[in-house]
C-alpha positions as CSV (number, residue, x, y, z in Angstrom):
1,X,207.1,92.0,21.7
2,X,210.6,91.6,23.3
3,X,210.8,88.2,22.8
4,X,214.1,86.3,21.8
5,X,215.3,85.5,18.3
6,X,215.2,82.0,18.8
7,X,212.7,79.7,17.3
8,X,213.4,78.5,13.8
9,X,214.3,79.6,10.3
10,X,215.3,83.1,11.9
11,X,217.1,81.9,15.0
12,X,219.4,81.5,12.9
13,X,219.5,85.2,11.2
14,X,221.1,85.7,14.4
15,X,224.2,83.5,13.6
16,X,224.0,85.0,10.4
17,X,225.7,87.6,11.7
18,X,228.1,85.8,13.8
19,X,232.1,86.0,13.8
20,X,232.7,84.6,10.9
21,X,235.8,81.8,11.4
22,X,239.2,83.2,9.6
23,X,242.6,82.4,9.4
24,X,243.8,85.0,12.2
25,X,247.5,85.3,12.0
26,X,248.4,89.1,12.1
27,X,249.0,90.6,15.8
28,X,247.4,94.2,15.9
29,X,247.9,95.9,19.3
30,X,245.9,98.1,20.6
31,X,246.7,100.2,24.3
32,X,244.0,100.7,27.0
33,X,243.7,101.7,30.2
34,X,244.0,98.1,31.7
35,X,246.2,96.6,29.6
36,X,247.4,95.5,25.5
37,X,245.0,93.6,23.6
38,X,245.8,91.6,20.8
39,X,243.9,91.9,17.8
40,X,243.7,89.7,14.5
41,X,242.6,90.3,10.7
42,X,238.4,89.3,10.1
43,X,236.7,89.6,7.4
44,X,238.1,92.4,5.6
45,X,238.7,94.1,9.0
46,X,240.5,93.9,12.1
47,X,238.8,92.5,15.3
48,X,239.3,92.3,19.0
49,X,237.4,90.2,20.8
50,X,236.6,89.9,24.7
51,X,237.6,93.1,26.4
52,X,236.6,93.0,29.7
53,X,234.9,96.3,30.6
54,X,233.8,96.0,33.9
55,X,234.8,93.3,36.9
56,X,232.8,89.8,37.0
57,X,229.0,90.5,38.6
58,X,229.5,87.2,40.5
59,X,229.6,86.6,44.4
60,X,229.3,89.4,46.5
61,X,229.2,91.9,43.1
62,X,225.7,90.0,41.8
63,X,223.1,92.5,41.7
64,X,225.4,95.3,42.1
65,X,226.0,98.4,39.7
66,X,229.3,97.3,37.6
67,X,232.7,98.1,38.9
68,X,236.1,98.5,37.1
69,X,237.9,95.3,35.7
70,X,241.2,94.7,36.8
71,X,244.3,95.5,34.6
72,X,246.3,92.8,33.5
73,X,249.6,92.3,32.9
74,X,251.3,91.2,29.2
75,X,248.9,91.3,26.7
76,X,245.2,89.9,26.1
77,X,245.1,87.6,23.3
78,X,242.0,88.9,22.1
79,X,241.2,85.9,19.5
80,X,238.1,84.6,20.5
81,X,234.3,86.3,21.3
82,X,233.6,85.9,25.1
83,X,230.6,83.9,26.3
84,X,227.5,84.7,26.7
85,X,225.6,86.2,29.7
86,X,223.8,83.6,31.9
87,X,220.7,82.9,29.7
88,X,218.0,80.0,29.8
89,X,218.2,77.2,27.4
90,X,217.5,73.7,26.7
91,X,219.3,70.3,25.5
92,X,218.1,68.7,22.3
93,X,215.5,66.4,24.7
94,X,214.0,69.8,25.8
95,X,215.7,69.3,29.3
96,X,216.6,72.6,31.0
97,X,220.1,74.2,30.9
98,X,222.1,77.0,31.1
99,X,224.0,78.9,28.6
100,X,226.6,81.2,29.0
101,X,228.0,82.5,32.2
102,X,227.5,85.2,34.6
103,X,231.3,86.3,34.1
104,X,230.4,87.9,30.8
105,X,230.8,91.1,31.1
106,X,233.1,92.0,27.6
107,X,232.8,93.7,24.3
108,X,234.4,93.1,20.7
109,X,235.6,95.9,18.9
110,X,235.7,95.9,14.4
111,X,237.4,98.3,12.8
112,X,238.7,98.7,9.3
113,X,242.0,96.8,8.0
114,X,243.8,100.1,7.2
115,X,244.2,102.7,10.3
116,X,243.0,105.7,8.8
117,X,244.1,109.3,8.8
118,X,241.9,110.5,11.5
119,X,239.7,108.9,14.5
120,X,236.5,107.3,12.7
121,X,232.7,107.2,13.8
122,X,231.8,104.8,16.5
123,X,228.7,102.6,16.5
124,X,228.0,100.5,19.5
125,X,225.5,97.4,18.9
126,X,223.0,96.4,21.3
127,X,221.5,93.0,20.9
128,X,218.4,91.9,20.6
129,X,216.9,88.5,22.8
130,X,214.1,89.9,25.1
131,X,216.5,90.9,27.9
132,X,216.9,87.7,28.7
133,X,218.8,85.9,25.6
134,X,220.9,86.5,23.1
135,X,224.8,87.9,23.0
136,X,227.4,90.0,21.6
137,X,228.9,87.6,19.4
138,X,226.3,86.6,17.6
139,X,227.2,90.0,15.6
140,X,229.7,90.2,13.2
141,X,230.9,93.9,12.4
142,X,234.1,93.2,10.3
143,X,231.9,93.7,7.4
144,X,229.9,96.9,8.3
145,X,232.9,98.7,9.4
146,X,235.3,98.1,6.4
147,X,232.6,99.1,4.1
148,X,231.9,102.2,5.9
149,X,234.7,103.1,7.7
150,X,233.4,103.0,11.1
151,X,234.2,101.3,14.1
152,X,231.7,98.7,15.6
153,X,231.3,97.7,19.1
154,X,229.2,94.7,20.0
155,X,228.5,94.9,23.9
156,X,227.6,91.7,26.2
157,X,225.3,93.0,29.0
158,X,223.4,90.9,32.3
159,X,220.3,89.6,31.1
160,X,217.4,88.0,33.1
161,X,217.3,88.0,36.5
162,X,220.6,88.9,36.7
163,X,220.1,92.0,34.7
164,X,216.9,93.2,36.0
165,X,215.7,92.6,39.1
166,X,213.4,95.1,41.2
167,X,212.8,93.2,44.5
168,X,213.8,96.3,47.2
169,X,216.2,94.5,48.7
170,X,218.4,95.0,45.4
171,X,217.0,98.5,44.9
172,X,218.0,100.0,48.4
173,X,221.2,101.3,49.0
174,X,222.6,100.8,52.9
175,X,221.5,104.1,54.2
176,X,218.3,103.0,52.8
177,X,218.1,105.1,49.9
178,X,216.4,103.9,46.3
179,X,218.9,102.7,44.0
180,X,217.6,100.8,40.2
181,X,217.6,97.2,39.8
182,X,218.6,97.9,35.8
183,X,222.2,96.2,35.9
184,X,222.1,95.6,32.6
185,X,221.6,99.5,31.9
186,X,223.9,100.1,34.2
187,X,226.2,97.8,32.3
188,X,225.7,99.2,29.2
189,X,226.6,102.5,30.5
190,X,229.4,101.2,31.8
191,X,230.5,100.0,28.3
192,X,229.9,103.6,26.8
193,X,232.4,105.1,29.7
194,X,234.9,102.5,28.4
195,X,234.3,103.2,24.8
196,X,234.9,107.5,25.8
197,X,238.0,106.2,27.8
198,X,239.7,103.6,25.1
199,X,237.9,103.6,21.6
200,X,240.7,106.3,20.5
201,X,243.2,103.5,21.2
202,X,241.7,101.2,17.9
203,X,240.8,104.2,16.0
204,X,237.9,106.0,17.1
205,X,236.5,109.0,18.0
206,X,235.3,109.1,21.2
207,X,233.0,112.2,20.6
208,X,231.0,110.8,17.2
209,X,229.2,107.7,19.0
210,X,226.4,106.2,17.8
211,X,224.4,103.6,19.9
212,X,222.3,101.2,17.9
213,X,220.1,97.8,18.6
214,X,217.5,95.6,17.6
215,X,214.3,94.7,19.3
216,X,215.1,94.3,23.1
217,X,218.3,95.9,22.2
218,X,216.2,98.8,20.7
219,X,214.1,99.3,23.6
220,X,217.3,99.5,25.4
221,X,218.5,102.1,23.2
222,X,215.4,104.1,24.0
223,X,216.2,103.7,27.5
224,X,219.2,105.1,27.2
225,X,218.3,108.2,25.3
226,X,216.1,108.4,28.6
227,X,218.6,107.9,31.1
228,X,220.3,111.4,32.4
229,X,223.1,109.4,33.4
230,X,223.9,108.2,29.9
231,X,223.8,112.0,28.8
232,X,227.6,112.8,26.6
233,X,227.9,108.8,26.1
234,X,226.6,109.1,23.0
235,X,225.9,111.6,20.0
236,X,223.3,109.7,17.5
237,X,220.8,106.5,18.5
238,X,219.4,104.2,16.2
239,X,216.6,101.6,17.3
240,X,215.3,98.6,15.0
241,X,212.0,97.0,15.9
242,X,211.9,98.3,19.4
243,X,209.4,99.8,21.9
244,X,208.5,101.5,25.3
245,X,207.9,98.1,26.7
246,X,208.2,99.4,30.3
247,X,206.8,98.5,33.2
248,X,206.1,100.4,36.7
249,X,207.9,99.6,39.5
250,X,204.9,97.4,41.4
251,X,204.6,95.9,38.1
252,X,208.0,94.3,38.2
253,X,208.0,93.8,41.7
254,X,204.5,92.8,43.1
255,X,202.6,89.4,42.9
256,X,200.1,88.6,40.1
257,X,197.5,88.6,43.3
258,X,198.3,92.2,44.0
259,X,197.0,95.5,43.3
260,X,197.9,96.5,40.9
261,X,199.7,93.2,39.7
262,X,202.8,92.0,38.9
263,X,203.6,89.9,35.8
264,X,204.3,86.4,36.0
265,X,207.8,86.9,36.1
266,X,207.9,90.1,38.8
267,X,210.4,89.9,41.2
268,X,208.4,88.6,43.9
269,X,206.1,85.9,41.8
270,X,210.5,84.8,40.7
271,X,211.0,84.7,44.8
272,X,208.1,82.9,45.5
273,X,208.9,80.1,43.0
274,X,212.9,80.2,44.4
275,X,211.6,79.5,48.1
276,X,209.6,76.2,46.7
277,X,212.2,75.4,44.8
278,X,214.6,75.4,47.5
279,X,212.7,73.6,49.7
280,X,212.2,76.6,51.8
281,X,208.3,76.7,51.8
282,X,206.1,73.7,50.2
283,X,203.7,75.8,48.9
284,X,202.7,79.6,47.3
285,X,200.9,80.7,50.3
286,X,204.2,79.6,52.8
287,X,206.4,81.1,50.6
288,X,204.6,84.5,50.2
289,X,204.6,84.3,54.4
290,X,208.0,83.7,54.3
291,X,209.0,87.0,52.0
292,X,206.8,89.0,54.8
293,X,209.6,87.5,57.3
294,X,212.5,88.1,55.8
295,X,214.7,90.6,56.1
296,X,216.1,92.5,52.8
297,X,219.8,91.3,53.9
298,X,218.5,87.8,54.8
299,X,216.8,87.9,51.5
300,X,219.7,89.1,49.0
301,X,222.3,86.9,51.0
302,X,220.3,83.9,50.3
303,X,219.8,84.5,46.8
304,X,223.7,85.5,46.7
305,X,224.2,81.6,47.5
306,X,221.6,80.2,44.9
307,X,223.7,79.0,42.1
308,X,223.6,80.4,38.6
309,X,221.4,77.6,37.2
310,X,219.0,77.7,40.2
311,X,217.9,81.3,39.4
312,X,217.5,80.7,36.4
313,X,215.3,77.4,36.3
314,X,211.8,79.5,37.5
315,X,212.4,81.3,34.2
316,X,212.6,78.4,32.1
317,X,208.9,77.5,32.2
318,X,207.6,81.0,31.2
319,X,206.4,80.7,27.7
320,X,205.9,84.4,27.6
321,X,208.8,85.7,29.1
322,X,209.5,87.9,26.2
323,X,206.3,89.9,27.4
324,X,206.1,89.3,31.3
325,X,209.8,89.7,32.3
326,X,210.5,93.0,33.9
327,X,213.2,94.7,32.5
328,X,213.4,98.7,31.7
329,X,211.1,99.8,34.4
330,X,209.7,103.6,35.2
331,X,211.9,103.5,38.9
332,X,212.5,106.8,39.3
333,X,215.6,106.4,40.1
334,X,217.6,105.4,36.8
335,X,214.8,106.7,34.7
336,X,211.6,108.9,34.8
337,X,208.8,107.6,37.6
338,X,206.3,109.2,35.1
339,X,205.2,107.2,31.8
340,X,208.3,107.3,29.5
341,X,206.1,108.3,26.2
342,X,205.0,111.6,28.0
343,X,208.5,112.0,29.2
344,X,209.9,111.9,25.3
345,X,207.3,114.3,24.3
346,X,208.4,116.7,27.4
347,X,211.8,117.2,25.7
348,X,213.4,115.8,29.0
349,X,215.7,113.1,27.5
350,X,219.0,113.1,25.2
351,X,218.5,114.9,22.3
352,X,220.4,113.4,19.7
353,X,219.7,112.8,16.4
354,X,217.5,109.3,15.8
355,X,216.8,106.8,13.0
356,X,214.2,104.1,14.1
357,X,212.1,101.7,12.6
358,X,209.5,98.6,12.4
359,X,210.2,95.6,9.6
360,X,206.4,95.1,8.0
361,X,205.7,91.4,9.5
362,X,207.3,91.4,12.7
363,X,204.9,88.8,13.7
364,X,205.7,86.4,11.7
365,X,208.9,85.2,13.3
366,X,206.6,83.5,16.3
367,X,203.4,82.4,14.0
368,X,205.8,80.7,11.5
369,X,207.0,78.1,14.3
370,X,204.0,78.1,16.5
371,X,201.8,74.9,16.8
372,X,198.6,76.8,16.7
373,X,199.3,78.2,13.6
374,X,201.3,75.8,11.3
375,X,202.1,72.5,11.6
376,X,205.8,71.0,10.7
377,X,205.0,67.0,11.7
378,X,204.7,66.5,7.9
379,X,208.3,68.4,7.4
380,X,206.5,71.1,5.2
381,X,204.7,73.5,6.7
382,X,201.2,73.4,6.8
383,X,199.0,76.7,7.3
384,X,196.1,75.4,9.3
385,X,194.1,78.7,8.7
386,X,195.5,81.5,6.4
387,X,193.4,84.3,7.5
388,X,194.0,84.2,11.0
389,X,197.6,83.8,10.3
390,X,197.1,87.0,8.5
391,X,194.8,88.6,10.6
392,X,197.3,87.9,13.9
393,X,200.1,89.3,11.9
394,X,198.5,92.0,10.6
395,X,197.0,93.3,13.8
396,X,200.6,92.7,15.6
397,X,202.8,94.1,13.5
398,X,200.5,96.9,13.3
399,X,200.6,97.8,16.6
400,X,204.8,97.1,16.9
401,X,205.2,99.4,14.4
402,X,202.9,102.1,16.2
403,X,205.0,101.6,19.0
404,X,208.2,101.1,17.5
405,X,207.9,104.5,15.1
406,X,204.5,106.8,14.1
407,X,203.8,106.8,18.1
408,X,207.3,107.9,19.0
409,X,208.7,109.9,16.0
410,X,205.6,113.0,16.7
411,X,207.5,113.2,20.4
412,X,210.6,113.8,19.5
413,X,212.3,117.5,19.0
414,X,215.9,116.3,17.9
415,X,215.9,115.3,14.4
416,X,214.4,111.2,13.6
417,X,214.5,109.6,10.5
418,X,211.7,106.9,10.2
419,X,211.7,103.5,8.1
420,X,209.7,100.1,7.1
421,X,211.8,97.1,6.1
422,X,209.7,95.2,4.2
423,X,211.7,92.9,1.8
424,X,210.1,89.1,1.5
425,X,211.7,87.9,-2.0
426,X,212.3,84.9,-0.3
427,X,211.6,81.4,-2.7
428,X,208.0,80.4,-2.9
429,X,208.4,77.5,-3.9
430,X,208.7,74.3,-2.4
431,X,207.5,76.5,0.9
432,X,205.5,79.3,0.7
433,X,208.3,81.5,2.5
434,X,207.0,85.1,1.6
435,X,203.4,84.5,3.5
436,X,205.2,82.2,6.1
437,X,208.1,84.9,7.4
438,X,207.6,87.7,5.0
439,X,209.9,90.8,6.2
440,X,209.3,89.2,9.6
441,X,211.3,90.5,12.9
442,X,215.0,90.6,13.0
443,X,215.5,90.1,9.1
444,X,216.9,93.1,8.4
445,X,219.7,92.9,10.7
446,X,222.0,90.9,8.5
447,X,221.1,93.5,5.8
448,X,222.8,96.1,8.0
449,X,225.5,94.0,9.1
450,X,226.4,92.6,5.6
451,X,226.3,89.1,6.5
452,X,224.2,86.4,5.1
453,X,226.3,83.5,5.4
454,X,225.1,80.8,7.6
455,X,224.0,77.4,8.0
456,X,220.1,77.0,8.0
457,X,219.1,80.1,6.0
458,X,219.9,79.0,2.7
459,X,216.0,78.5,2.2
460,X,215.7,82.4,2.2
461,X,218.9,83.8,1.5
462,X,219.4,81.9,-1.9
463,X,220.9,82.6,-5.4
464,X,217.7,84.1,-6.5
465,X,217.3,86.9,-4.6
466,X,221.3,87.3,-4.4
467,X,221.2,90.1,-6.4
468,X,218.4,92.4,-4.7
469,X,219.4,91.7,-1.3
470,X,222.8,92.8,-1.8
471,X,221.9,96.0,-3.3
472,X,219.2,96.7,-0.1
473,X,222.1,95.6,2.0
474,X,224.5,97.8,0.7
475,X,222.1,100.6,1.0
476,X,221.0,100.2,4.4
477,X,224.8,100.0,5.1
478,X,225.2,103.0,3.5
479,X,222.3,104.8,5.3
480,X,223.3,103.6,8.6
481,X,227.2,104.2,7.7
482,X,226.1,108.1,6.6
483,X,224.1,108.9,9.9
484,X,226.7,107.3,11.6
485,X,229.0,109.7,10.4
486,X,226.9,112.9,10.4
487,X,223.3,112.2,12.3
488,X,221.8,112.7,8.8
489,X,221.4,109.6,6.3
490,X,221.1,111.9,3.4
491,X,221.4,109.9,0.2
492,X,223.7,107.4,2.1
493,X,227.4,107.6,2.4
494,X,228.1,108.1,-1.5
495,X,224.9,110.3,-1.8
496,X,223.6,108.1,-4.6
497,X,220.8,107.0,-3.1
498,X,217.1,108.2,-2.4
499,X,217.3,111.2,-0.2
500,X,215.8,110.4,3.3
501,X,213.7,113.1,4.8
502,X,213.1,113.8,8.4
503,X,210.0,113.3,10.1
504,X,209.6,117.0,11.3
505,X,209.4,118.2,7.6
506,X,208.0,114.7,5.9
507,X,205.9,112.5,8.7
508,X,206.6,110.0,6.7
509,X,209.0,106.5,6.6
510,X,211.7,105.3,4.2
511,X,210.7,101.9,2.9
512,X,213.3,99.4,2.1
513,X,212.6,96.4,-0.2
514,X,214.0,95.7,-3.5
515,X,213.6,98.0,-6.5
516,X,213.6,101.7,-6.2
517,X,213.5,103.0,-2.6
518,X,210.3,104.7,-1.7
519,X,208.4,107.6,1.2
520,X,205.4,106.6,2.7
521,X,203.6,109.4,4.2
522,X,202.4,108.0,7.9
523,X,198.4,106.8,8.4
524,X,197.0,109.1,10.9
525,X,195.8,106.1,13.6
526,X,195.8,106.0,17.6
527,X,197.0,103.2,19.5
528,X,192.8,103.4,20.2
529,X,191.3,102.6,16.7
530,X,194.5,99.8,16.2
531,X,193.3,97.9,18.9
532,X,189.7,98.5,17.9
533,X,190.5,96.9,14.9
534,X,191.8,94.1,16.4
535,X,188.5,93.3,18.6
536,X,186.3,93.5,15.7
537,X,188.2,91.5,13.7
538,X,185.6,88.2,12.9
539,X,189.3,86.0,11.7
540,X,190.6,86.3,15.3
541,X,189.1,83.3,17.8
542,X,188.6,85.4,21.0
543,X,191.3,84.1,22.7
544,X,193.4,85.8,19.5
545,X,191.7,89.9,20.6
546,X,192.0,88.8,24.2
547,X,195.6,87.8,23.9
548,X,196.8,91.1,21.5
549,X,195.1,93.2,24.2
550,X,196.7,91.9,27.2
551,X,200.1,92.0,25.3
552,X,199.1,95.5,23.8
553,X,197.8,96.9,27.1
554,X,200.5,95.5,29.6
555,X,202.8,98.4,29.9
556,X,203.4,100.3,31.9
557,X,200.6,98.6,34.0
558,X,198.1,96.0,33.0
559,X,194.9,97.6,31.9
560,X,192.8,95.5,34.3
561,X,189.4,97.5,33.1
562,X,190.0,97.5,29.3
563,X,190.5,93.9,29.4
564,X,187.6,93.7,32.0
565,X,185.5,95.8,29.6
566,X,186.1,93.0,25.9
567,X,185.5,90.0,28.3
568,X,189.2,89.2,29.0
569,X,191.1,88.8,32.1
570,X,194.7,88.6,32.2
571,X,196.7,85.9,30.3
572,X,197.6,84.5,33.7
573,X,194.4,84.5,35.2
574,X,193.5,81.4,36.7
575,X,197.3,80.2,36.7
């Protein structure tokens, strides 16, 4: 479920929301603690792109919590969005390569083209990409923040390996203390200190922060709300198709052979393949010797010397990273040891006000481009079996949006505002669009971001739906500009729209889609019965029930007995 916006159609939804490419002529300074940056017009806006927040994580500072960048002198010609963190990716011939850098550690700052009177709202963007993909400037916010007079933040963090990591000799300290292996949360806190310390400097207030993200982004939102040390960063979260998809600590950490097991892509199964790779062991049995004879400083030294593209090839072949790669982990350290739903429902996290939310076919985005499920040779698509298309989705997105919202919202005391994005009027015709992506995962974000222009989506995004996507855009905006603003979406920034009611006095969801806005009181269904429904479902092949329960039982350990129990074993079984 944290899988990357990257296959297809809706890889590009992503870029839909890009920088858009301007004539940028103006200057606009702004003062922070390390230096001037120079700003330029965008979009209706004003942008600055690049900041560094926090020193390079390369050398002896990879796999270290993030330190302070270093000033510079004249000014920082903030022009142009900063690269990418390291990420996995592949050349047209499907060769491996790498994209993006491990010196990425930067943010872009939006703000409306006139300064206004007094400091305005700040909402920081998280992205999306499985923890492993994806980056800040794929997010354009010139848009979002001229129409609601806000300033937007789009954040680069570590992703990967390089983000999350939770072998112990990168989670003990010298004197031989636990410390996490979340760099990237640790970068992302790093970014909200900056934000307190400079936002004033391009217009913002410093104490009306709102954090907000999309799928992996979202779960990272979560995370923070659960992280003590985050607590006074921020004042309002809002979280868009995410999840609780943590792991324990031997669960990002151990082999797939242990008890209980590691994922496929723990820290130690990622070592293992490093030591082949190297030519440090010929096989899986003399590498996992090996690991028992190295030392923790032998261990991090070497993989201090691997270069970037080196860690990052054992990660290439994992064709379901999205689900196996440990990320936001229960460590006890950086967040609660103890299962992170219970937690929420203890009171024990940030209160702050929440809006959060599930799109209707979140599914979608991975059956539309699958091989198993439709096949392109022909150009068109061609469904090869509609019901268990349906079916997969159905049970999927289902259980996302259990996880994602009416699983969650019951937990939490501070005041959440739930929704379903379910707009489809994409054309039918000559592909079936609405039954192949539907309101499928990451389509709503260029809804809140304004921003629909881009090459490759004019299939969905097309004259004939202009109209009614404009008006749901403009109303999310709205929403998400309001609770911004106050930690209340109301009736939206002008108050002309539905009123949104909490969960505590509705249990119910704002739906968006075109036409009149509606509520939709909550089903009353466990996690249980959802899955029940999945393993008697006759359209699934049993691979399909054995697959949604492995992926819907994994965190925050594998349910070895449930699986045990339908006839499964674990996806990797056999491997």
């Amino acid at each position: 479920m944290r899988r990357a916006l990257s296959a297809g159609l809706l890889a590009a939804a992503a870029t839909a929301c890009s920088t858009s490419t301007v004539e940028r002529t103006q200057v606009i300074d702004a003062v922070t603690e390390y230096g001037v940056v120079h700003g330029h017009p965008s979009d209706g806006a004003r942008a600055w792109f690049a900041i560094p927040y926090a020193a390079a994580p390369v050398d002896d500072l990879r796999w270290e919590p993030p330190q302070h960048p270093q000033a510079w002198t004249g000014a920082l010609n903030a022009d142009q969005p900063g690269q990418p963190c390291a990420q996995p990716g592949y050349e047209e011939d499907g060769a491996f390569k790498v994209l993006g850098f491990e010196d990425c550690l930067t943010l872009n700052v939006y703000a409306p083209a006139e300064t206004a009177d007094k400091p305005l709202p700040v909402m920081v963007w998280i992205h999306g990409g499985g923890n492993y993909a994806g980056s800040a400037a794929e997010y354009d916010g010139s848009r979002l923040a001229a129409a609601q007079d806000v300033i937007v933040v789009t954040v680069n963090y570590r992703l990967g390996p390089f983000g999350w990591f939770h072998h112990e000799a990168m989670t003990t300290a010298d004197d031989g203390s636990a410390r996490t292996g979340q760099f990237a949360l640790l970068d992302l806190i790093a970014s909200l200190e900056w934000v307190e310390a400079n936002i004033g400097a391009f217009g913002g207030d410093a104490d009306n922060v709102t954090i907000f993200g999309e799928s992996a982004g979202a779960q990272n939102v979560y995370a923070l709300v659960l992280a003590k040390r985050a607590a006074g960063l921020f004042d309002k979260a809002i979280a868009e198709s995410g999840g609780f998809w943590n792991m324990s600590l031997p669960q990002a950490r151990n082999l797939t052979t242990e008890t209980p097991p590691g994922t496929r892509a723990s820290a130690n199964e990622i070592i293992v393949d490093l030591l082949i790779q190297d030519g440090r062991a010929d096989s899986r049995a003399d590498a996992t010797a090996l690991i028992e004879t190295m030392s923790q400083d032998d261990l991090l030294d070497w993989m201090r010397g691997l270069d970037t593209e080196s860690i990052l090839r054992p990660y290439a072949d994992q064709h379901d990273l999205g689900y196996d790669l440990p990320s936001v982990v229960q460590d006890g350290v950086l967040l609660p040891k103890t299962d992170h739903r219970a937690h929420i429902a203890s009171g024990d996290y940030n209160q702050v006000p929440m809006l959060i939310g599930s799109n209707r076919n979140e599914q979608k985005l991975w059956q539309a481009f699958d091989p198993s499920f439709v096949d392109w040779s022909s150009g068109a698509p061609d469904i090869l079996d509609r019901n268990r298309y349906t079916a997969v989705d159905q049970h999927y997105s289902n259980l996302w949006t259990f996880d994602a919202v009416d699983d969650l919202a019951p937990r939490l005391d501070a005041p959440v505002f739930a929704y379903r994005f379910d707009w489809d009027e994409q054309p039918s015709q000559p592909v079936d669009w609405p039954f192949l992506m539907g309101s499928s995962h990451g389509l709503e974000i260029p809804f809140v971001f304004g921003t629909f222009e881009a090459s490759g989506i004019e299939d969905i995004f097309n004259d004939d739906n202009e109209a009614g996507r404009l008006t749901l855009s403009d109303a999310m905006m709205s929403y998400w500009g309001a609770f911004a603003h106050t930690g209340d979406p109301g009736a939206g920034a002008d108050s002309g729209l539905t009123d949104w009611p909490s969960w505590q006095t509705s249990q119910s969801k704002l739906i968006f889609d075109t036409g009149p806005l509606s509520i939709e009181r909550v089903p009353d269904e466990s996690r249980e019965q959802l899955l029940d429904a999945a393993l008697g479902d006759t359209r699934l092949t049993d691979a399909d029930r054995c697959l949604i329960l492995h992926h819907n039982s994994l965190y925050p350990s594998l349910d070895i007995k449930r699986l045990a129990e339908a006839g499964c074993e674990p996806a990797w079984a056999g491997e």
